[in-house]
N, C-alpha and C positions, 0 to 999 in steps of 0.2 A: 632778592631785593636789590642787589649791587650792592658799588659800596657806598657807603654811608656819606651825610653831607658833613657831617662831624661827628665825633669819636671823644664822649668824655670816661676817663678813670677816674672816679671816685677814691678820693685819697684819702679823705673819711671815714669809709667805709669800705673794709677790706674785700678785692676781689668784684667789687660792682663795679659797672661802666654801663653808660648808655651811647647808645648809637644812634644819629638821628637822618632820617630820610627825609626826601620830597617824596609826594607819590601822586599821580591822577589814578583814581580805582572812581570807576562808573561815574567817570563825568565830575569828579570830585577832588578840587586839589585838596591834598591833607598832607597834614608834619607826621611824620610816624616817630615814635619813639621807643626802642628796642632796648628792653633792662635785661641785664645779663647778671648774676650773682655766679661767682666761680664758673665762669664761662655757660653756665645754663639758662638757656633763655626761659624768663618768671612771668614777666609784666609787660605790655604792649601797649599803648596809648596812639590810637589816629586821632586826628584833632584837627577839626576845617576852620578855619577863621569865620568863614560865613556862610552858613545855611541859606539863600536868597528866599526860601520861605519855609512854613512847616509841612508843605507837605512833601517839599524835598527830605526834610528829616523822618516825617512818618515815610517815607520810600524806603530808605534805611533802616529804620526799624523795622518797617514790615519783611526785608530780607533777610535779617536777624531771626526775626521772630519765625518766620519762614521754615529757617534750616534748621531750628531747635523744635519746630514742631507746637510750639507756643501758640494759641487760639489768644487771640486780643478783646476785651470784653469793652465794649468805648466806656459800657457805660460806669466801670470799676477805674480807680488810678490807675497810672502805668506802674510797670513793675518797675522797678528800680534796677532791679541785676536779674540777669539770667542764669541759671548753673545748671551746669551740666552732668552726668554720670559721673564723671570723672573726677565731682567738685571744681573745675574752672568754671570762675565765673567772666561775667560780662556786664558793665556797667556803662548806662547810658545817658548823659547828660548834655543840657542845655543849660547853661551856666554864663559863664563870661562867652565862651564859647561851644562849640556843638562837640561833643568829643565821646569816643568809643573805648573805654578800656578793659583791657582781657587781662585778667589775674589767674597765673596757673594755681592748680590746687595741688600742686606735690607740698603736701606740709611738713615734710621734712626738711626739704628747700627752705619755705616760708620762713617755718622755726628758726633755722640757722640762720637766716636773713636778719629775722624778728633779733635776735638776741644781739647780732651785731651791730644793728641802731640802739641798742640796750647801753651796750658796751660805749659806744661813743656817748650816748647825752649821760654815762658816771663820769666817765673822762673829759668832761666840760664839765661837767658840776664841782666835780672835785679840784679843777683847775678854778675854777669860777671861785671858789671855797675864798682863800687865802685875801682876794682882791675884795669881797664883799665883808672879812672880817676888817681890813684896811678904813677901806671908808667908813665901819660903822664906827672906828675906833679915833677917828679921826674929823668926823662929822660933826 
């Protein structure tokens, strides 16, 4: 991928950083975003500003869908997330914007991830504590 257009550490949140690219992949500019927990890469986010219509996006899905071996039914919803043997998933959204992202399934990663955002919103809360007994007592 080269190197990156910017480089965030997470001071929040021990050991995370994302990394972020430009990239054209098939005719496509996209922001790439590359999460790293303890230098392991987890979570991957491409993300186009603008789709110029749907059937550029059904293009993309249907190469998604493609290489996972996925049959598309029109006449059922679309699937939300892909997953793989391996449990990585893949989720597909048109939203603010059109965007692809890949969540590894190592849930031992996750876990240790998961508990670390745990960890910071007690240490905001319990930080938060003292300032919200203040105002009520002063209110």
């Amino acid at each position: 991928m080269g190197k990156p257009v910017f480089h965030f550490e997470n001071n929040r949140i021990a050991n995370h950083s994302i990394l972020f690219y430009k990239q054209r992949i098939g005719g496509y500019k996209m922001n790439v975003e590359v999460h790293l927990y303890n230098k392991i890469f987890f979570m991957g986010v491409y993300s186009l500003s603008k789709v110029k219509n749907e059937s550029s996006g059904n293009k993309i899905e249907r190469i998604l869908f493609d290489k996972y071996g996925i049959i598309r039914n029109e006449s059922k919803p679309k699937r939300p997330m892909i997953v793989d043997a391996q449990e990585n998933s893949i989720l597909i959204s048109n939203e603010l914007f059109y965007s692809i992202t890949y969540l590894s399934g190592d849930m031992v990663l996750l876990d240790s991830f998961h508990k670390e955002i745990q960890n910071v919103i007690s240490q905001k809360k319990s930080m938060q504590a003292p300032l919200d007994r203040h105002l009520r007592r002063n209110l």
